[in-house]
C-alpha positions as a Markdown table, in Angstrom:
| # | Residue | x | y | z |
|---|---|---|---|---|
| 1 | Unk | 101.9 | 107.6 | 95.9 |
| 2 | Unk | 98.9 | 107.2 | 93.1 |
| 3 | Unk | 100.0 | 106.5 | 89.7 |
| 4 | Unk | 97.1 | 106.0 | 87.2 |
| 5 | Unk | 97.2 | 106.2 | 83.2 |
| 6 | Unk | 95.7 | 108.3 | 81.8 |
| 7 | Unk | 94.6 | 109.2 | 77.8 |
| 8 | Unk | 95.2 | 112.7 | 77.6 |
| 9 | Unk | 97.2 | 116.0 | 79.8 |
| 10 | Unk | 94.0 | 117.7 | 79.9 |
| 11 | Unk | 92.5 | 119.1 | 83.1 |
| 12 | Unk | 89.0 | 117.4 | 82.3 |
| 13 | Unk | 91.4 | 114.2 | 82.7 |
| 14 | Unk | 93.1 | 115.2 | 86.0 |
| 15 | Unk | 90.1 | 116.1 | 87.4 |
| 16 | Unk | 88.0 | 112.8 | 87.0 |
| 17 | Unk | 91.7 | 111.4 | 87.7 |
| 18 | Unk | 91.4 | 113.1 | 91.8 |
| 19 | Unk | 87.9 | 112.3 | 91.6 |
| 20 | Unk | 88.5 | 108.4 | 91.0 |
| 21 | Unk | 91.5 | 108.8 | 93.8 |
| 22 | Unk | 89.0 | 110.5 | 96.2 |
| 23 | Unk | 86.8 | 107.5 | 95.3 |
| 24 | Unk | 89.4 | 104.7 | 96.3 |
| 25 | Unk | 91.2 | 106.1 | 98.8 |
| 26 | Unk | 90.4 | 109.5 | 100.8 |
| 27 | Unk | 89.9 | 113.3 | 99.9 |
| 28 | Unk | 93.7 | 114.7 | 100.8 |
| 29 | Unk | 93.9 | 117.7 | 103.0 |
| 30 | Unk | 96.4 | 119.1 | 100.7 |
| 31 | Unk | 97.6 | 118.6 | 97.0 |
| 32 | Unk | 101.6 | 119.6 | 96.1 |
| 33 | Unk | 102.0 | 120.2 | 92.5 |
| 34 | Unk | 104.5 | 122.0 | 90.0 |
| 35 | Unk | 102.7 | 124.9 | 88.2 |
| 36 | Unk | 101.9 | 122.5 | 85.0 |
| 37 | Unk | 98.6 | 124.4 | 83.2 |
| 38 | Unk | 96.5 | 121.4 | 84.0 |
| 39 | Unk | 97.6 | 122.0 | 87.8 |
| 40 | Unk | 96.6 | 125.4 | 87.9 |
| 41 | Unk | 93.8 | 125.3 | 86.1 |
| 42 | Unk | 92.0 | 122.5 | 87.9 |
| 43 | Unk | 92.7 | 124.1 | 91.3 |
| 44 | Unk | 90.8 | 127.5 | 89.6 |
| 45 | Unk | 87.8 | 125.4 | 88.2 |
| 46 | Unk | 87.6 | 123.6 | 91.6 |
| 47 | Unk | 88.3 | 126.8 | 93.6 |
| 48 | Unk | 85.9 | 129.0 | 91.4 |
| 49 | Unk | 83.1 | 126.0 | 91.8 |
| 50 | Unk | 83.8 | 126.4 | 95.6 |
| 51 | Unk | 82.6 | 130.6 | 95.4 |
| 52 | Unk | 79.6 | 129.3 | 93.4 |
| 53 | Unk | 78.5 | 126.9 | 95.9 |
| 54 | Unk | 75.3 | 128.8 | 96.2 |
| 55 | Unk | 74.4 | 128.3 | 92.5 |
| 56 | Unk | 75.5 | 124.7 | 92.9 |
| 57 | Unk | 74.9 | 123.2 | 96.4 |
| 58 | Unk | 76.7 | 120.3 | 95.6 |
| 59 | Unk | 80.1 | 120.6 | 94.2 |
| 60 | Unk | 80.5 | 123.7 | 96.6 |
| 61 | Unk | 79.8 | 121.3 | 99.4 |
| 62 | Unk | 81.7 | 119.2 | 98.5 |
| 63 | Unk | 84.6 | 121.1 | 98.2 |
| 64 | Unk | 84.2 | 123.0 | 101.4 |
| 65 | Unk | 84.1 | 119.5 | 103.2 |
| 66 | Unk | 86.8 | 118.6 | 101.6 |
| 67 | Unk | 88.7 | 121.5 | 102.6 |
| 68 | Unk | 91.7 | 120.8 | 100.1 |
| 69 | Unk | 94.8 | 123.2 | 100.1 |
| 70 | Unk | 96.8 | 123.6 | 97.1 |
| 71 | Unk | 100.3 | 124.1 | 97.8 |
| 72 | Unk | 102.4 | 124.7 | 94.3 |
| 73 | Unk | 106.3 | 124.8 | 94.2 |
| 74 | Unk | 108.4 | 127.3 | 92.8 |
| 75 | Unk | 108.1 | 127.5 | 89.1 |
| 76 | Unk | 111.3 | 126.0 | 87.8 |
| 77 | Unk | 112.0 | 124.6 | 91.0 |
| 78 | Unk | 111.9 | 120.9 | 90.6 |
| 79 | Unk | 114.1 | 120.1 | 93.5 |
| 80 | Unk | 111.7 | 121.5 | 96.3 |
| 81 | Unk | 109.0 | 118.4 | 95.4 |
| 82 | Unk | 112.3 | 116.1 | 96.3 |
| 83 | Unk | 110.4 | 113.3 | 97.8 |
| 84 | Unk | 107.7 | 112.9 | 95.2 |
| 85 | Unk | 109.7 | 114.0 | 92.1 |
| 86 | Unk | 111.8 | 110.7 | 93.9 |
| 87 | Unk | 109.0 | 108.4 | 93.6 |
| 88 | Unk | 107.7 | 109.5 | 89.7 |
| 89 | Unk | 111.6 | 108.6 | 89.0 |
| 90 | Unk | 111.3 | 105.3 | 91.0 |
| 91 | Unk | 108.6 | 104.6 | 89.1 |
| 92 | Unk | 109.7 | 105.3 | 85.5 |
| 93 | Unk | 112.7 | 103.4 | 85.9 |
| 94 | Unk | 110.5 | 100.6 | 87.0 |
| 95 | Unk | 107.9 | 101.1 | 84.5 |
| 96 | Unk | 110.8 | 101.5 | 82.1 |
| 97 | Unk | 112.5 | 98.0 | 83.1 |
| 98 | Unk | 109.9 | 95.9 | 84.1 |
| 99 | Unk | 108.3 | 95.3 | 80.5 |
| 100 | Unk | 111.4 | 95.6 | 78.8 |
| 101 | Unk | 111.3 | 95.5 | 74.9 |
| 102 | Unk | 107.1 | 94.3 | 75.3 |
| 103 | Unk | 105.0 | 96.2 | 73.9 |
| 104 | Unk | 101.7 | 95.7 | 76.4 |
| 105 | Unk | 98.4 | 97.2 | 76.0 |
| 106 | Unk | 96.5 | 99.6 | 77.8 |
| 107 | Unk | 95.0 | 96.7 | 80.2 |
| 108 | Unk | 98.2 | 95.3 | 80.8 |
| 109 | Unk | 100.0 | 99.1 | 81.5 |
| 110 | Unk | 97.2 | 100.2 | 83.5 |
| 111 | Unk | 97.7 | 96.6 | 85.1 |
| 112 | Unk | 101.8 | 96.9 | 85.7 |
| 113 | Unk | 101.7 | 100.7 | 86.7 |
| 114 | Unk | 99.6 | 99.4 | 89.8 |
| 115 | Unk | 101.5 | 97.0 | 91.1 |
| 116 | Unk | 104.3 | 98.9 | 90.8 |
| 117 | Unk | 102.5 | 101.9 | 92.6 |
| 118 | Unk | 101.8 | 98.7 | 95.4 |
| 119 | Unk | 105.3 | 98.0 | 95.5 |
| 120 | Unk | 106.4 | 101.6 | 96.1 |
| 121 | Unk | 103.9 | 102.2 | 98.3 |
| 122 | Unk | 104.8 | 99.0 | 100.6 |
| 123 | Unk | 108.3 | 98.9 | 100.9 |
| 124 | Unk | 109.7 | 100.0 | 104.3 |
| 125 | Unk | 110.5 | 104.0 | 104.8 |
| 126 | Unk | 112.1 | 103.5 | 108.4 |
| 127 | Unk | 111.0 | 101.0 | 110.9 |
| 128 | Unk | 110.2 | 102.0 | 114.8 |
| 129 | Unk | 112.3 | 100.5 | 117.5 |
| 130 | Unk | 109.4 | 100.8 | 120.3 |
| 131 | Unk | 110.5 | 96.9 | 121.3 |
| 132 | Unk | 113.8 | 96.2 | 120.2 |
| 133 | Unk | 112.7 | 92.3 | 119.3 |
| 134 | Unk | 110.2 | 93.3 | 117.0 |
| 135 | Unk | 110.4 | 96.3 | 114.0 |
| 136 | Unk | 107.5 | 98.0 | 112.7 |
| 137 | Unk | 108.2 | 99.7 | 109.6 |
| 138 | Unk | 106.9 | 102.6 | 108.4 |
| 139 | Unk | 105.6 | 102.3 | 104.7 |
| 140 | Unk | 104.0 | 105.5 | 101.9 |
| 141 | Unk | 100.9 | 103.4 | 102.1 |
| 142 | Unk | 100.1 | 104.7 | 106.0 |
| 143 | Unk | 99.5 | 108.1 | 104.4 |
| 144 | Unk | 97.5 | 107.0 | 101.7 |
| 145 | Unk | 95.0 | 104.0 | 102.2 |
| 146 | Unk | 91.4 | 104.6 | 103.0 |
| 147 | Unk | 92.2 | 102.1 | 105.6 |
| 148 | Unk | 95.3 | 101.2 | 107.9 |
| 149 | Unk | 94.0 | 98.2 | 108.6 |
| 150 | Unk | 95.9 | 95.0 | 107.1 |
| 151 | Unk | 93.7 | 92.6 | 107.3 |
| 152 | Unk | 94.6 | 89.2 | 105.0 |
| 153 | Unk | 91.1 | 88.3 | 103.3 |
| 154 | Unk | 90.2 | 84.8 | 104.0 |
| 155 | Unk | 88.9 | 84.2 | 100.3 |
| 156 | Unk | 91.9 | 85.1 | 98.6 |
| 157 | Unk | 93.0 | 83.3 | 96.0 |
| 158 | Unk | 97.3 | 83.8 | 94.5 |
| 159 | Unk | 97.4 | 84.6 | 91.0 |
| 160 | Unk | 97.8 | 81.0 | 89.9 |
| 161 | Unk | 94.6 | 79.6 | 91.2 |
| 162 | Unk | 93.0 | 82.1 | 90.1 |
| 163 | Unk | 94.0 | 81.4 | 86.9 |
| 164 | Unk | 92.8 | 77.6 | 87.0 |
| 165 | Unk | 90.1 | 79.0 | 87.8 |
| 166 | Unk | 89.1 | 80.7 | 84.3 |
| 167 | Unk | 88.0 | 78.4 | 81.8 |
| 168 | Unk | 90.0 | 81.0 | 78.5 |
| 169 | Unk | 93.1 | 80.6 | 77.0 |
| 170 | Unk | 93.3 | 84.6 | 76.9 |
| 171 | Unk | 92.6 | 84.9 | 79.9 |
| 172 | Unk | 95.7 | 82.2 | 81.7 |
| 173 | Unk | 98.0 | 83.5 | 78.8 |
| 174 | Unk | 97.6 | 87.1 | 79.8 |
| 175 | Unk | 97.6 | 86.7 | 83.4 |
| 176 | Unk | 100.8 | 84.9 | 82.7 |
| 177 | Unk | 102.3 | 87.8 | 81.1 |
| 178 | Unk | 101.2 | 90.3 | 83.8 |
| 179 | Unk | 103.3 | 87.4 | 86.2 |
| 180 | Unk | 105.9 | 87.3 | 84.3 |
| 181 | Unk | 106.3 | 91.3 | 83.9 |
| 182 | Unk | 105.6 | 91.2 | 87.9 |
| 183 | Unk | 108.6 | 88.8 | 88.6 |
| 184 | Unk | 110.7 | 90.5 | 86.2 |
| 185 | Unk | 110.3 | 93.8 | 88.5 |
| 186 | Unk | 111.1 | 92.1 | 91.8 |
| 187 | Unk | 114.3 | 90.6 | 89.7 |
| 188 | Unk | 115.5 | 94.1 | 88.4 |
């Protein structure tokens, strides 16, 4: 699952949206939408700039590398995008809970709506029983990071010594609050 805020529906802003999540994570093979305008009409600007690719070398090559397949469910048909229409509803309740009656600003949203993507994304699916004595789980996050690869970085700091670390009073007081909204999630 990605969730990202962003200003405005329009399909300028859903396509530098899949553009920055091409940029972090991978270029998907496929993309499952409903049949929203912005939907459709990104997938024919990015299909039509694929037939073009001889006027423009680059986004056409891109495109063709990328190889992405649209797949659109029925219109009116909410239930047959079950699994993600799951996780948009895990995350507005969260979203919904987590801040309470705060109002934040777009720093701290954008902030929140992360780590509640993280938390989605990490929590166990299933786990596999190859060795009884130990359980792998199976988290979203397999399908969607760049890299599977959890490596703990050495220089890491947690969120309060990081925040000793900054010499502001804006700065401690808002990292607070983003704690404070974090806990408040894991509490709900």
């Amino acid at each position: 699952m990605h969730a990202e805020l962003i200003t405005d529906n329009t399909t300028i802003s859903f396509i530098n949206t899949m553009r920055r999540f091409m940029s972090r994570r991978r270029v998907p093979r496929t993309i499952t939408c409903d049949n929203a305008p912005t939907f459709l009409l990104a997938e024919r600007i990015l299909t039509d700039s694929l037939l073009k690719s001889q006027a423009d070398g680059q986004i056409g090559e891109f495109l063709a590398i990328a190889g992405i397949t649209w797949h659109k469910i029925t219109p009116c048909a909410p239930w047959q995008g079950g699994f993600h229409e799951r996780l948009i509803k895990e995350e507005k309740w969260a979203l919904n809970k987590t801040p309470g009656r705060r109002i934040l600003d777009e720093d701290s949203l954008r902030t929140v709506l992360v780590e509640i993507e993280s938390c989605l994304n990490y929590r166990p699916l299933t786990y596999r029983e190859e060795d009884p004595d130990e359980l792998n789980k199976i988290v979203i996050s397999y399908s969607v990071d760049k890299s599977q690869d959890d490596v703990d970085d050495p220089n890491f700091l947690p969120a309060t010594e990081r925040a000793r670390l900054r010499t502001g009073r804006d700065a401690e007081r808002g990292l607070k609050t983003s704690c404070e909204i974090t806990e408040k999630f894991w509490q709900v």
